[in-house]
Short mmCIF file of the C-alpha atoms (twelve columns), coordinates in Angstrom:
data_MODEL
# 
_entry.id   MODEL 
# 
loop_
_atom_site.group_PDB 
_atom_site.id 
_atom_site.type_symbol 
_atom_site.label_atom_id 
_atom_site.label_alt_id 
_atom_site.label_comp_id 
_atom_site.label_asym_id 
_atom_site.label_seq_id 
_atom_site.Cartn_x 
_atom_site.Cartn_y 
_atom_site.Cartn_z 
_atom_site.pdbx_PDB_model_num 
ATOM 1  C CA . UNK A 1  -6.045  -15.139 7.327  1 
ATOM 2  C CA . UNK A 2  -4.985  -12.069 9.157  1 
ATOM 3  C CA . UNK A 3  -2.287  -10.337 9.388  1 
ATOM 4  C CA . UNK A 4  -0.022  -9.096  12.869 1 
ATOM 5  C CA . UNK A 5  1.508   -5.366  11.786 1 
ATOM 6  C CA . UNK A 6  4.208   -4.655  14.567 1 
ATOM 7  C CA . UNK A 7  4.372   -0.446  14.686 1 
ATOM 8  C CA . UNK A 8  7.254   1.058   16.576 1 
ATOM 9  C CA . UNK A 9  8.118   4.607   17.658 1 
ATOM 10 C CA . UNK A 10 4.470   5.638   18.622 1 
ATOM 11 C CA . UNK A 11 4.250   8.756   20.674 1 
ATOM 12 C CA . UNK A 12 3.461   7.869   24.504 1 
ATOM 13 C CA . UNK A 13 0.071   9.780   23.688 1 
ATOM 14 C CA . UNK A 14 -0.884  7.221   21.123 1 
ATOM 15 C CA . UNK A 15 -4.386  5.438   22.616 1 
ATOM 16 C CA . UNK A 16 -5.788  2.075   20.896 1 
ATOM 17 C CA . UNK A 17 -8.279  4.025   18.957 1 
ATOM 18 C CA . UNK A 18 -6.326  6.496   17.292 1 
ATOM 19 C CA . UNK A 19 -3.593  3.606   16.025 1 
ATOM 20 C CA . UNK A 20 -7.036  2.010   14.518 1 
ATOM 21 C CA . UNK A 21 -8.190  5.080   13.172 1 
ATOM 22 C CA . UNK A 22 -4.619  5.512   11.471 1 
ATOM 23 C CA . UNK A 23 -4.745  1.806   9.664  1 
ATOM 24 C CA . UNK A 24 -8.590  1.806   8.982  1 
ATOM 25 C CA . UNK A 25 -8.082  3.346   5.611  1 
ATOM 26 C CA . UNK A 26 -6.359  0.434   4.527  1 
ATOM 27 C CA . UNK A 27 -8.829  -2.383  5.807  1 
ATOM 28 C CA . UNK A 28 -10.812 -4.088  8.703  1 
ATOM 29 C CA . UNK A 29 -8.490  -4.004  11.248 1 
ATOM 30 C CA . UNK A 30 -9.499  -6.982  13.562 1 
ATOM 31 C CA . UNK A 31 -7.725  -5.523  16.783 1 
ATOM 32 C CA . UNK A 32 -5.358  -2.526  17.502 1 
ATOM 33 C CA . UNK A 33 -2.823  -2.487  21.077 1 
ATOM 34 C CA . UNK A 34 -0.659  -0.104  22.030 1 
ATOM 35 C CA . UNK A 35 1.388   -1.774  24.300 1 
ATOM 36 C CA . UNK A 36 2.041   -0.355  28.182 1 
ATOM 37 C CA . UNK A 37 3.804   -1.273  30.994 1 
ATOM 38 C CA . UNK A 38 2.602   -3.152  33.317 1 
ATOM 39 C CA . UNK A 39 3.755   -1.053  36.551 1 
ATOM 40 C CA . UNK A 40 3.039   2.248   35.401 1 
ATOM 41 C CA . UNK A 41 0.447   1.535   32.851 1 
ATOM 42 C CA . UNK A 42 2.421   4.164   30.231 1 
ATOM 43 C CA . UNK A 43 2.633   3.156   27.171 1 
ATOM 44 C CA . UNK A 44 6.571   1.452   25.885 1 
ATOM 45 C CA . UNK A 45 5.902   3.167   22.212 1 
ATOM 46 C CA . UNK A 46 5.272   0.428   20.237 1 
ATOM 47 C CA . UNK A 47 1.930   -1.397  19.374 1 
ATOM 48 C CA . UNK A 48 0.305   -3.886  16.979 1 
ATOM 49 C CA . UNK A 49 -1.859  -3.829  14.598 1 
ATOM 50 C CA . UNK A 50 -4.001  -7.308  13.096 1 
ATOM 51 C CA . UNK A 51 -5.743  -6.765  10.193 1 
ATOM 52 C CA . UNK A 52 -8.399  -9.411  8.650  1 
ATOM 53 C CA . UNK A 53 -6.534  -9.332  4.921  1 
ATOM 54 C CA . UNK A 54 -2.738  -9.847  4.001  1 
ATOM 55 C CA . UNK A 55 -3.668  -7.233  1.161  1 
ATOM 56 C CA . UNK A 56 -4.455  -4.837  3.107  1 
ATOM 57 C CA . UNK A 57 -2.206  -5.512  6.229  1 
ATOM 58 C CA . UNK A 58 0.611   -5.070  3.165  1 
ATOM 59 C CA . UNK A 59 -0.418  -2.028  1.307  1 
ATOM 60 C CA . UNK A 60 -0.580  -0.483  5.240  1 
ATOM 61 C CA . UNK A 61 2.960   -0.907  5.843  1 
ATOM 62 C CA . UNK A 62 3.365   0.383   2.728  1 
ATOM 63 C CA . UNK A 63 1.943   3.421   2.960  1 
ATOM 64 C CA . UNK A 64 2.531   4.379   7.370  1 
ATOM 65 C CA . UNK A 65 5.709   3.154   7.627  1 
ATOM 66 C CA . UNK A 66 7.897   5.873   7.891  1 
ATOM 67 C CA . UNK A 67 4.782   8.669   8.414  1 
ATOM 68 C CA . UNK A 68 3.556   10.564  11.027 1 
ATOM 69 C CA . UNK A 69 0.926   9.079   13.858 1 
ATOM 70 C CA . UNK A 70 0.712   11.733  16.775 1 
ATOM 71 C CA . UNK A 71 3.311   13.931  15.646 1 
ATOM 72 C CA . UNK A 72 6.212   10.630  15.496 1 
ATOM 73 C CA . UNK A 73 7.432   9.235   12.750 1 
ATOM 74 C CA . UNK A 74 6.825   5.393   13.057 1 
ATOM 75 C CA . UNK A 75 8.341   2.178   11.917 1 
ATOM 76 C CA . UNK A 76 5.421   -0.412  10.827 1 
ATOM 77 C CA . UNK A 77 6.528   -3.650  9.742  1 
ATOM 78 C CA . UNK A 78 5.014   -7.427  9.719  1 
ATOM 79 C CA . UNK A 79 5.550   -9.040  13.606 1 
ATOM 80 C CA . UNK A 80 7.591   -11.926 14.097 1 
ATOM 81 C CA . UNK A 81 6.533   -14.719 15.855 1 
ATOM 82 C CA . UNK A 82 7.948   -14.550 19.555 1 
ATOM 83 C CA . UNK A 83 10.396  -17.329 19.757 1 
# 
């Protein structure tokens, strides 16, 4: 079962493939999105992260959340559900 990791404060330079590279350590990650408007195409600064194990989704947040990904300190939590 995999596991949605939300990730907040990302620096507007953060692509897809850098936020993978940063949570590839940890595990397979099964998909990485930085999320971007849909006018501009910029990114908002947040992004998700699925990975394919709750162990390693888990020992992620751990480890990033509160660290550096292109020169921000970010927030990485488990996502909610959208209600």
């Amino acid at each position: 079962m995999s596991t949605n990791i939300f990730v907040g404060n990302l620096s507007f330079s953060t692509t897809n493939d850098s936020l993978r590279s940063a949570f590839e350590s940890f595990g397979e990650v099964t998909s990485a999105n930085v999320i971007t408007d849909r006018d501009t195409g910029r990114s908002r600064g947040f992004g998700f992260v699925e990975m394919a194990s709750a162990e390693a989704a888990n020992t992620a947040i751990e480890e990033l959340d509160g660290s550096e990904i292109d020169g921000r300190r970010v927030n990485v939590n488990e996502a909610r559900q959208r209600r």
